[in-house]
Each structure stands twice: as structure tokens, then as C-alpha cells.
C-alpha positions as CSV (number, residue, x, y, z in Angstrom):
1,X,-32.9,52.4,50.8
2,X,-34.8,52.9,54.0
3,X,-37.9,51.4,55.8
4,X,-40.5,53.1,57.7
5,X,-43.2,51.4,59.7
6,X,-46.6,52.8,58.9
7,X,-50.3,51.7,59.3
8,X,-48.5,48.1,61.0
9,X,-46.4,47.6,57.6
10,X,-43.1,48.0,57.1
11,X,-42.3,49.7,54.0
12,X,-39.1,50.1,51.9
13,X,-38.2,53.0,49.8
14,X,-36.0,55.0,48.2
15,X,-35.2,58.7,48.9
16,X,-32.9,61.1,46.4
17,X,-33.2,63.7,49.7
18,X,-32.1,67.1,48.6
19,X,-34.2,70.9,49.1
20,X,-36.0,70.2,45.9
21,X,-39.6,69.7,45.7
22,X,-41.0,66.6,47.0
23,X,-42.6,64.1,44.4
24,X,-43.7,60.8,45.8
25,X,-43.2,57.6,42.6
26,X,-46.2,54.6,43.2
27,X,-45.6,51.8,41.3
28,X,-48.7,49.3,39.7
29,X,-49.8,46.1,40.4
30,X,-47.1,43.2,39.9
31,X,-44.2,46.0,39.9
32,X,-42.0,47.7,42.8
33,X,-40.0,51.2,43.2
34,X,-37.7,50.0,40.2
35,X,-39.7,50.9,37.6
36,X,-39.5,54.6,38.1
37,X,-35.9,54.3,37.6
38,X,-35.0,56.4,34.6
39,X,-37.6,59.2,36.2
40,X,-35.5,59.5,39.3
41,X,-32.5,59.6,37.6
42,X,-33.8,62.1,34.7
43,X,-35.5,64.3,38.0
44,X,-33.2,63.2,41.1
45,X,-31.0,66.2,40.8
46,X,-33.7,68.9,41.0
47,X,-36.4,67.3,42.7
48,X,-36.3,65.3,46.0
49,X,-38.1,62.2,44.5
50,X,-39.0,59.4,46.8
51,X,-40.1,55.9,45.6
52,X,-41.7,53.1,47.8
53,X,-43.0,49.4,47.7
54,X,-46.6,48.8,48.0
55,X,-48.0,46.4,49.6
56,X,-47.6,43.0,48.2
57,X,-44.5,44.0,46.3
58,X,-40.6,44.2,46.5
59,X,-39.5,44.8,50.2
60,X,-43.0,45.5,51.3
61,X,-44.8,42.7,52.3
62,X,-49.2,43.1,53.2
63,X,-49.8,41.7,57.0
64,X,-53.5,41.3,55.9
65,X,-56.7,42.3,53.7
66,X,-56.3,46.0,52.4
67,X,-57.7,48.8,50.3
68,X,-56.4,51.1,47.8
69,X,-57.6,53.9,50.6
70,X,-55.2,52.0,52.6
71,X,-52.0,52.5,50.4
72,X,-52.9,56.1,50.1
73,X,-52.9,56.7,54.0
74,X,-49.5,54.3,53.9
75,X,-48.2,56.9,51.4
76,X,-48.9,60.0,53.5
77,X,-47.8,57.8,56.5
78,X,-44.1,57.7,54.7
79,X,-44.2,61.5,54.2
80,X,-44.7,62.2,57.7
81,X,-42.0,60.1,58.4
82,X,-40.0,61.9,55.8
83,X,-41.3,64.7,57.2
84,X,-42.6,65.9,53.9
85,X,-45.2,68.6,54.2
86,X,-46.8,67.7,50.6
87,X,-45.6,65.8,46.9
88,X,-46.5,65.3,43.7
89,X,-48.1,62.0,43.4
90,X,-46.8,60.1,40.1
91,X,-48.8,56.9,40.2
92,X,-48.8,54.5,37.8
93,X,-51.7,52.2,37.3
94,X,-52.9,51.2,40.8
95,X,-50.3,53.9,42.0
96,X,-52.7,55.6,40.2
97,X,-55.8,54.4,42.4
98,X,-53.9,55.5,45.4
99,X,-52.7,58.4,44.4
100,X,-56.3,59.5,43.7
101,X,-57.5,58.7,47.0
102,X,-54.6,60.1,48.7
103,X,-56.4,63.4,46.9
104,X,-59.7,62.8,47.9
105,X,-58.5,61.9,51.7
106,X,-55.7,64.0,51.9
107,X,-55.9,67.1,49.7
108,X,-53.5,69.0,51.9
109,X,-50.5,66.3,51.3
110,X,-51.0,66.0,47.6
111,X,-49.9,69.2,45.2
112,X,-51.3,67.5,42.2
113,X,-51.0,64.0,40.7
114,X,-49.4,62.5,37.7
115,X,-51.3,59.7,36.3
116,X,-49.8,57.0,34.0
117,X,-51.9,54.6,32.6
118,X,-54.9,54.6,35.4
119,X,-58.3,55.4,35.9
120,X,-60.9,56.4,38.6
121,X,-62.9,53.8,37.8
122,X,-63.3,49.6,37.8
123,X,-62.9,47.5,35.5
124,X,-65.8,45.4,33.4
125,X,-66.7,41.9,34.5
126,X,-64.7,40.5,32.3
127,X,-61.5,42.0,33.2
128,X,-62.3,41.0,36.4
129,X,-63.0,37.8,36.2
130,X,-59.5,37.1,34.1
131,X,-57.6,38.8,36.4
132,X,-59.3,35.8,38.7
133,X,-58.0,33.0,36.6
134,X,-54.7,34.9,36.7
135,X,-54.4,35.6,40.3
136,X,-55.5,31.2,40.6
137,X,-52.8,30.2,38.2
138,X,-50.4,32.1,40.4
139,X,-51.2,30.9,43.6
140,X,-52.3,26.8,42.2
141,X,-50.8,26.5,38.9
142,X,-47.9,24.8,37.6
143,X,-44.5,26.0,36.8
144,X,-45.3,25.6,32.9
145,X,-49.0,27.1,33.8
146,X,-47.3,29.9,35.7
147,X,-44.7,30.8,33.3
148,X,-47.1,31.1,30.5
149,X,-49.4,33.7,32.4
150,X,-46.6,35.7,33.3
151,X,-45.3,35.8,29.5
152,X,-48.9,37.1,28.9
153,X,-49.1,40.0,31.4
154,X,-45.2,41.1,30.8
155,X,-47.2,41.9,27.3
156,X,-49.8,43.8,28.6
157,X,-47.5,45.5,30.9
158,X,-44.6,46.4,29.6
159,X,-45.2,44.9,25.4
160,X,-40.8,44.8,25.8
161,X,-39.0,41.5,25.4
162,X,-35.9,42.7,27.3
163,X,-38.1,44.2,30.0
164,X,-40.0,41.0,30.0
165,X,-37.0,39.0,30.6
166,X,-35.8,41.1,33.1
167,X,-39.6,41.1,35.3
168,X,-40.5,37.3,35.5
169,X,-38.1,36.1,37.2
170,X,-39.4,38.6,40.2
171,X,-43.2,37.9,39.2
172,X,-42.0,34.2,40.2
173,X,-40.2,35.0,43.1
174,X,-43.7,36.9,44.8
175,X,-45.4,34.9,47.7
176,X,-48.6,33.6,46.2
177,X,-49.9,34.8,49.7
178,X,-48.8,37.8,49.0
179,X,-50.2,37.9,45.4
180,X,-54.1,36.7,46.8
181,X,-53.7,39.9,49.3
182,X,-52.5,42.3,46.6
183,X,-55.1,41.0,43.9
184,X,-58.0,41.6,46.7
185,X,-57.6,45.3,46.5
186,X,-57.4,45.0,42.9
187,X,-60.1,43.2,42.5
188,X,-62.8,45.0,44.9
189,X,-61.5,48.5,44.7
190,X,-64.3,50.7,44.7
191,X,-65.5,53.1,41.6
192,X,-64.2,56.8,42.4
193,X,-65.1,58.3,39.2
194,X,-68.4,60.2,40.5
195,X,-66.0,62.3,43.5
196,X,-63.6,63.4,40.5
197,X,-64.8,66.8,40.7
198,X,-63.5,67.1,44.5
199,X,-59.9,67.0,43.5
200,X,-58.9,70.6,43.0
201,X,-55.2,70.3,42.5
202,X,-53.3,70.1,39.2
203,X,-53.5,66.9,37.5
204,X,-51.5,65.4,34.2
205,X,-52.2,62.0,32.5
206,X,-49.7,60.0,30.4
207,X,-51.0,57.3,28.7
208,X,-49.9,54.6,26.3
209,X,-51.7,54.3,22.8
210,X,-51.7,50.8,22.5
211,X,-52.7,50.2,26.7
212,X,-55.0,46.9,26.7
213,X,-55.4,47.2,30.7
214,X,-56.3,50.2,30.6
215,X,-58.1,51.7,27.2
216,X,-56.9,55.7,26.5
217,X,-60.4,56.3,26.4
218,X,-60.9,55.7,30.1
219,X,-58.1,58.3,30.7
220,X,-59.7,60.7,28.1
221,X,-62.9,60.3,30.1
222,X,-61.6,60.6,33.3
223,X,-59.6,64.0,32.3
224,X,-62.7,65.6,31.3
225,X,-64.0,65.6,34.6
226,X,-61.3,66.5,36.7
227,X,-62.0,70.5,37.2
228,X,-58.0,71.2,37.2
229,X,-56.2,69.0,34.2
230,X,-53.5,69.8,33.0
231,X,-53.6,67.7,29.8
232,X,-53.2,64.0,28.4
233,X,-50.1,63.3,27.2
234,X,-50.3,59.7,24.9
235,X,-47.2,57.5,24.2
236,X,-48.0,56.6,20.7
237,X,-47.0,52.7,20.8
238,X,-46.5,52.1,24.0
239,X,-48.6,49.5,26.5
240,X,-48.8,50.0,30.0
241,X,-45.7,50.8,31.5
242,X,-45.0,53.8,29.3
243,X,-42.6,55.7,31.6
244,X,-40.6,52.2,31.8
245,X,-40.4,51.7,27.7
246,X,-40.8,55.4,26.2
247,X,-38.5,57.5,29.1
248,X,-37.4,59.7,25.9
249,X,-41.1,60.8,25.8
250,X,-42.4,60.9,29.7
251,X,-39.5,62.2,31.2
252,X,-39.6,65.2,29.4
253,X,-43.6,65.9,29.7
254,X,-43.2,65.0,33.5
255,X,-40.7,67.7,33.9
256,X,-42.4,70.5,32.1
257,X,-45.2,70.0,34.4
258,X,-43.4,70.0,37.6
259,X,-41.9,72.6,36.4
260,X,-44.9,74.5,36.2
261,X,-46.5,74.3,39.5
């Protein structure tokens, strides 16, 4: 584990090292680096995969308001000071968002982007406005109101009882502070879909069947506009975490493609 101070953050990650080919791991909202742990050990040996914190989450903690054009500048940020010329971006959910951006902003530092389970675009007002009663509950509810919010996002997440029990407890132990910061990019992130046609390098979706955050369809959509993808790969059964809950599947499909570029 190391920490790098970029864009007046500190930021913890991970880093396999090695020769191999770089490939950066974002985690999504509510998760940290863990969650890409059966990639990095499936990949570690051939690829030189680094994982990090976002802000808001694990050992990174936000100093202020931020975008999702902010974590992709903080992830280029940690391969400068890796001295990593350019990665793979594997982004799951809003590791997604950022990994998008990070194309947009930065097309020279990205060699092409894995998506799992995220989109280019925003969500309906609907979404948004439970994801306001969730973000409320966790910064003013009670223990008992708490608890039972986080039972319902570990089932949109990850749709695992074991996983479940292993994830609250660290959805419990986040700063509400830090939750009200995160949940503001998530919130007012902007709608990217209409620049998808600017992002020229390789990209490969995974994506659950059975995804309620996210709908398939909104990957579909989004794949058919990017002018260099490389496929949708869909996790029959799985919700929104598919890399954490169907590795036997995504490992496999992830490698093939880095394999090919």
C-alpha cells in the first residue's frame, strides 16, 4: 500500500509493480480498491495493475466539493507519480464516469477503458431523488434507519449475502461528511453521452443482466456510439458488482482483451 498526494488529496493505493502493462482498477460509489481483488490476483502476475481509493472512500478521504472530471485528473495525477506513461482504465460504475473523462481529458494517458456496469450518461429524476433520501438516511438517520438502507443497496450492489455481510460494516464506518461530498459528484455529474464519439481508443463493457442501477440497456446504448468497442460482455445473473460476484466470467473476458491490445 502506498499514498500519493495529488490535486491536495492524499490518495491510497495498491501497486502489483512489475514490467507488465499498466492497468489502472477504479472502484464505484460506496466501494474501495478491495473490490477488484480477485482481478489483481487473476492479472497481477502479467500485468502491473494498480488499484486506488477515490475520494470519499477507504483511505482516501475528499478535502472538499469535487467532480467526476476531478477523479479522472486524480487518477492521471497517481500515474505520474507512478511514473506510468499510460493504463488501461477498468472502472466500475462511477470508476466508470471517471474513467470516461480521463478519455475525453486525457486521451494520451488512457489505452482504452474497461467498463463494468456504467454509463456516459445521468440518471432519471427518480433515481436521483432516492439516491437523496439515501445519502439523508446516512448522514441523519438512525442506526435501525441506517442499517436498513444499507441492506437495500448491498442488494443492488452486490445481490450476495456473504458479500453483503462482509460491506456494511465499512458502509457504517464512512464519515457521513464524507458520504454528502462523495454523493455530490454523484448526484450533479454532468451527461457525457453526446462527446462519446471523441473517445478513439479501444473500449470493452461488462455488464450484469439483472443490474437495477444501472439497466444493460444503457450499456447497449452507450456501446453503439463509441466508434472503437470492442464488445459487451453480460453476466447473466449478476447485479452491479459483477467482477466481485461472477470473477469465473470477468476475469477471463478482461484478459482476452488486454491481451489483445
Amino acid at each position: 500500500m502506498g499514498t500519493a498526494q495529488v490535486n491536495g488529496v492524499t490518495v491510497h493505493y495498491d501497486d502489483t509493480g512489475g514490467d507488465g502493462p499498466a492497468v489502472l482498477f477504479s472502484h464505484g460509489f460506496l466501494m474501495d480498491r478491495s473490490m477488484f481483488d480477485r482481478q489483481v490476483e487473476a492479472l497481477g502476475g502479467d500485468y502491473r495493475c494498480v488499484r486506488w481509493d477515490e475520494r470519499g472512500f477507504g483511505g482516501t478521504a475528499a478535502t472538499g466539493e469535487f467532480s467526476y472530471w476531478d477523479s479522472a485528473d486524480d487518477a492521471v495525477a497517481l500515474l505520474d507519480h507512478l511514473e506510468i506513461d499510460e493504463a488501461v482504465f477498468v472502472g466500475m460504475s462511477q470508476g466508470g464516469f471517471l474513467s470516461l473523462r480521463a478519455a475525453l481529458a486525457h486521451p494520451d494517458r488512457v489505452r482504452a477503458v474497461v467498463l463494468i456496469d456504467s454509463a456516459a450518461d445521468t440518471d432519471d429524476e427518480e433515481t436521483l431523488d432516492g439516491y437523496r433520501g439515501m445519502l439523508h438516511v446516512f448522514g441523519n438517520g438512525t442506526d435501525e434507519e441506517r442499517a436498513g438502507v444499507f441492506q437495500i443497496v448491498a442488494g443492488l450492489i452486490l445481490g450476495d449475502e456473504q458479500l453483503a455481510e462482509e460491506w456494511i460494516p465499512k458502509w457504517q464506518a464512512i464519515d457521513p461528511s464524507q458520504l454528502t461530498l462523495a454523493g455530490g459528484a454523484l448526484l450533479n455529474r454532468d451527461d457525457i453521452s453526446d462527446r462519446a464519439g471523441e473517445i478513439r481508443c479501444p473500449v470493452m463493457s461488462i455488464h450484469g443482466t439483472d443490474d437495477q442501477a444501472i439497466a444493460l440497456q444503457r450499456a447497449l446504448a452507450l456501446a453503439a456510439t463509441l466508434p472503437d468497442h470492442r464488445g459487451v460482455i453480460e453476466v447473466e445473473g449478476a447485479a452491479h458488482a459483477p467482477n466481485m460476484t461472477h470473477p469465473d466470467t470477468v476475469n477471463p473476458a478482461l484478459r482476452t482483451f488486454l491481451d489483445s491490445l
